[in-house]
N, C-alpha and C positions, 0 to 999 in steps of 0.2 A: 578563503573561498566562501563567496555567502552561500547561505542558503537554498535550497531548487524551490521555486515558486511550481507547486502543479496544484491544479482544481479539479472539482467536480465534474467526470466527463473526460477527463485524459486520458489515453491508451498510453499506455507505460509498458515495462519488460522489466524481468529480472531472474534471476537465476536460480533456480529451485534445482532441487534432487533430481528432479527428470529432466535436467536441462536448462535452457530459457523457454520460459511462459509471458504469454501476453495476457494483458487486462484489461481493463477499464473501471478508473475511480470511484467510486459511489458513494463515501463518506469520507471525511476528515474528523479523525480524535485528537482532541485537543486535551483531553483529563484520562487517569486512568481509566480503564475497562476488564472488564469480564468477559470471556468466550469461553464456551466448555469449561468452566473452570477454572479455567486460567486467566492471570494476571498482564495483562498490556500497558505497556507503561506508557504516555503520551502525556503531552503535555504543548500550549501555545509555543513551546520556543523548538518543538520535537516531538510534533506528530505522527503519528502511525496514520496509514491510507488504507480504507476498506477497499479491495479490489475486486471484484468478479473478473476470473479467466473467461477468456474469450471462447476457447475451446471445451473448457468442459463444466462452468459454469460456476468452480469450484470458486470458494471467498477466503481470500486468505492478507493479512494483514502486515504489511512493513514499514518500515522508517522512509524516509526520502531519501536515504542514503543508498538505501538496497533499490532505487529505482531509475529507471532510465526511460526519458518521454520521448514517447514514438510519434512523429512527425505525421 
């Protein structure tokens, strides 16, 4: 299965602790990262997607695997 193509700008979902969450894209990592501390692993071939929720504004950071593009 290739890869999901999402951009800058896409409303996506995916499934957190309190359910499914909506978003919308606002970066692409393509090299490791830092947040709080913590280590995110990203790289061109398996990036991580900066999201903002839609509802609470919250930013929280997944693979394309863990995401699903909302139409």
């Amino acid at each position: 299965m290739p890869p999901k193509t999402l951009a800058i700008g896409d409303t996506v979902s995916w499934n957190s602790e309190a359910g499914y969450v909506s978003g919308q894209i606002r970066k692409i990592h393509t090299e490791p990262f830092l947040v709080n501390g913590y280590q995110h692993h990203a790289s061109p071939e398996n990036p991580q997607y900066e999201i903002k929720s839609l509802k609470t504004d919250h930013i929280a950071f997944h693979k394309g695997a863990a995401l699903t593009l909302i139409s």
